[in-house]
N, C-alpha and C positions, 0 to 999 in steps of 0.2 A: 504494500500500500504506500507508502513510504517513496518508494523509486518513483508509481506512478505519480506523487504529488511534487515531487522533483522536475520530472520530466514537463509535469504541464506546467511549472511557475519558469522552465526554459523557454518556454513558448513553441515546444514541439507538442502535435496533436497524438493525446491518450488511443490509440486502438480499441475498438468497440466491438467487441463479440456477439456478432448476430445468434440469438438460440432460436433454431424454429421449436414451436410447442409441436408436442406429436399429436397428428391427427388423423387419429386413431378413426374407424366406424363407430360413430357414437351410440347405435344400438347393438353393439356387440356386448356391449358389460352391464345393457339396461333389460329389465322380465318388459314384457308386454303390458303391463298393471302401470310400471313406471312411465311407457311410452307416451300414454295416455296421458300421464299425467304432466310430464315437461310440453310434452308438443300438442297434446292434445288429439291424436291420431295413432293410431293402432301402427305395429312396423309391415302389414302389409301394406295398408295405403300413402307410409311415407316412403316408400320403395317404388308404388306406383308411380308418387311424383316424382321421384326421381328420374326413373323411365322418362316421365311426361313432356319434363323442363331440361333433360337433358342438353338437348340441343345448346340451349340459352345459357349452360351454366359451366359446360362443359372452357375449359382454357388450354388453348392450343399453345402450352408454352413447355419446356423441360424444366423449368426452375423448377429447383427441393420445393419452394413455398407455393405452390400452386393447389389451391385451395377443392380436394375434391366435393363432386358435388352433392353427396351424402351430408359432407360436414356442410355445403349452402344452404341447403334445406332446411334441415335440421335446425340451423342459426334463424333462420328465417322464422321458419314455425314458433319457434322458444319468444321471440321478440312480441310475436304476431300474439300470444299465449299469452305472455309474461304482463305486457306493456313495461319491463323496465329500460332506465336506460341503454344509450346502447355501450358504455364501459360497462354496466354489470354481465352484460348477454355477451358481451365481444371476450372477457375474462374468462369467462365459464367453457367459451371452445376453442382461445386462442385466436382469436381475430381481433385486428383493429377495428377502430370504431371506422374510419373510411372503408376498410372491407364489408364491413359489417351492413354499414347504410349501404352501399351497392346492391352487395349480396340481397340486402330486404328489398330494395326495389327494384330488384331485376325479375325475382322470385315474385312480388308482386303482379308485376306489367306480364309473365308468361301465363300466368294465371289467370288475369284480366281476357288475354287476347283467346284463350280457349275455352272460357267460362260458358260460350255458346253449347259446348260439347255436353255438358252437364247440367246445366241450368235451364230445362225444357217444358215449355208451356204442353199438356195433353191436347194431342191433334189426329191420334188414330182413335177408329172408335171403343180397341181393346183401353187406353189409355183413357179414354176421358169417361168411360164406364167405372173403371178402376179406381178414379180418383173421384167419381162420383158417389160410387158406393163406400168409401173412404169415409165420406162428411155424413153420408145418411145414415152414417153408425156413430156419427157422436148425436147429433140432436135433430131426427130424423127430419133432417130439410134435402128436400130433393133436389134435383139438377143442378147441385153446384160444384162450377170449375175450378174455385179457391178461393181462399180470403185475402183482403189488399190492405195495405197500408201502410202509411211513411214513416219510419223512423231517424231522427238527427244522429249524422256520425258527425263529431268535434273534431275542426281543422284549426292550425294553424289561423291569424292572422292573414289574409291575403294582402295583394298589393292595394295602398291608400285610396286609386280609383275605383278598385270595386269593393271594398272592406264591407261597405254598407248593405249592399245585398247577400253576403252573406252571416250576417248578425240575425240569427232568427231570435222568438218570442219572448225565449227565453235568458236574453242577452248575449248568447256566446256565438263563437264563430262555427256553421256547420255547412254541412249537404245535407239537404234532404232526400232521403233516398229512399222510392216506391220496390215495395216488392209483393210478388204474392205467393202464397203455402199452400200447400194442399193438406191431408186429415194428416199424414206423418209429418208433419213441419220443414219438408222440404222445398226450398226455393221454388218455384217451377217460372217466375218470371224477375228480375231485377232493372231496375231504372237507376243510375246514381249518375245522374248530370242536369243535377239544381243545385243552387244555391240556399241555403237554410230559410231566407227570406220567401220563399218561394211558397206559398199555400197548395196542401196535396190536391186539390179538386183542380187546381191550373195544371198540375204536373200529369194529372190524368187526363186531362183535353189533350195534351201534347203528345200521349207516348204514343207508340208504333200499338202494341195490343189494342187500346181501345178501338184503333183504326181496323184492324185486325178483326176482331169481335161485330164492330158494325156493316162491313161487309163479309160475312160466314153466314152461312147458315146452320152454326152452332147453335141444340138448344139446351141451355145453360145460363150459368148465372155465377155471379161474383159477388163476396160480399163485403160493402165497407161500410166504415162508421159514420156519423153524425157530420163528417167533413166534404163527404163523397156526395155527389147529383146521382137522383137515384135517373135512372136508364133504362133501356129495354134488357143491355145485360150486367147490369149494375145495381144490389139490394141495399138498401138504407133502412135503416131501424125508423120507426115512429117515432117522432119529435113526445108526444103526448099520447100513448096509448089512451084508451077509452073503452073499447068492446072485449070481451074476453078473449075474442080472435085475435086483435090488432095486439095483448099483451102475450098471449102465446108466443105470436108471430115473433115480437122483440124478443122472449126468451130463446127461442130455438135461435133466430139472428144471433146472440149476444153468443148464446153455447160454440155455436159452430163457427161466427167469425173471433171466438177467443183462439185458433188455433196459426192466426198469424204472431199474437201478441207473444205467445209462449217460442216461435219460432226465431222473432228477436231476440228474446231472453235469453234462450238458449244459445244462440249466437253470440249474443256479446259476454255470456258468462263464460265460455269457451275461447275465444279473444279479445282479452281484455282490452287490445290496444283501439277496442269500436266503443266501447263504454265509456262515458263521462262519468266518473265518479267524486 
């Protein structure tokens, strides 16, 4: 130690021992109990993606420190999981925080651009039977495609010129973003390109589905809350039930469109980093 404090008060530069951390398969030394529980995903499905995003993650370099794409994923997921920062996420597999934020939005934007593949409105009639009989087993309401409605994810600040439209009701800065579930809580449609500002009955005049819906000769129906125009395939609860039918009706409505709410929930308890907490 001594020599080195010699050497730097000469004003010759100390040598710096690069250690790369070993990066090891991070599901080799984890059960499947724990998989779930850092990423949030079982080790068949994060081996899927890996398959999936391969392309995108993959680094055509021979460097030691080239980061395989098990260990990108995996960082990804944990971040996506955790919502911590990214020193705590980046320490725990050996990455820099600059790999780290890449890694998260590279891993993001490949997911983004396939999410078509996954993320499927019912359009054959086995499928929209399927997902029909689905809701008529929670609160026997007939012919519906799924339940709709918009939940705030929290952003950043944007740039000064547009900051204000995205300040929704609640003060903070979000997107609003329309999705719909079917009886398993599965996405089967997603909308995320509004600004928090943006009220959900504007968002649903805009999107491709409505349009979609009014020219089909789908018969069916969708249900959303107190926010939504009700429509020929669009259900709204009664402002003021009155007749014993018209409070039914809001019961079975209320039962069967709770299973968007839960598919939020379940969402953002699973990835912290969509929750405001």
């Amino acid at each position: 130690m001594s020599w080195l404090i010699i050497v730097a008060e000469n004003g010759e530069p100390v040598p710096k021992k690069i250690i790369f951390k070993d990066r090891l398969n991070p599901l080799e030394t984890l059960s499947d109990e724990e998989c779930i529980q850092r990423f949030r995903m079982d080790r068949t499905t994060i081996v899927d993606l890996c398959q999936l995003l391969y392309e995108d993650l993959v680094r055509p370099t021979r460097r030691h420190g080239a980061l395989p794409v098990i260990t990108q994923i995996c960082a990804a997921l944990r971040t996506y999981a955790q919502a911590a920062f990214y020193r705590v996420t980046g320490d725990s597999v050996g990455m820099s925080n600059a790999a780290l934020s890449e890694t998260v939005h590279t891993v993001a934007a490949g997911l983004s651009r396939r999410a078509g593949n996954f993320i499927k409105f019912p359009q054959t009639p086995a499928e929209i039977g399927k997902t029909k009989n689905g809701f008529m087993a929670i609160g026997r309401f007939p012919n519906m495609l799924g339940a709709i409605d918009c939940t705030h994810i929290e952003i950043l600040s944007p740039a000064k010129e547009i900051e204000a439209s995205y300040v929704n009701r609640k003060g903070w800065h979000s997107i609003n973003v329309q999705a719909v579930a079917n009886a398993t809580l599965e996405f089967t449609n997603v909308l995320a390109a509004f600004p928090g500002r943006v009220h959900d009955s504007f968002i649903w005049t805009q999107c491709h589905l409505k349009r979609r819906l009014d020219n089909s000769h789908i018969n069916g129906w969708l249900l959303g809350d107190a926010g939504y125009p009700l429509e020929p395939h669009l259900l709204t609860p009664y402002g003021n039930p009155i007749t014993e039918q018209q409070k039914r009706y809001n019961s079975a409505h209320s039962k069967t469109r709770n299973t968007i709410e839960r598919a939020f929930g379940v969402l953002k308890m699973r990835y912290r980093c969509l929750d405001k907490t």
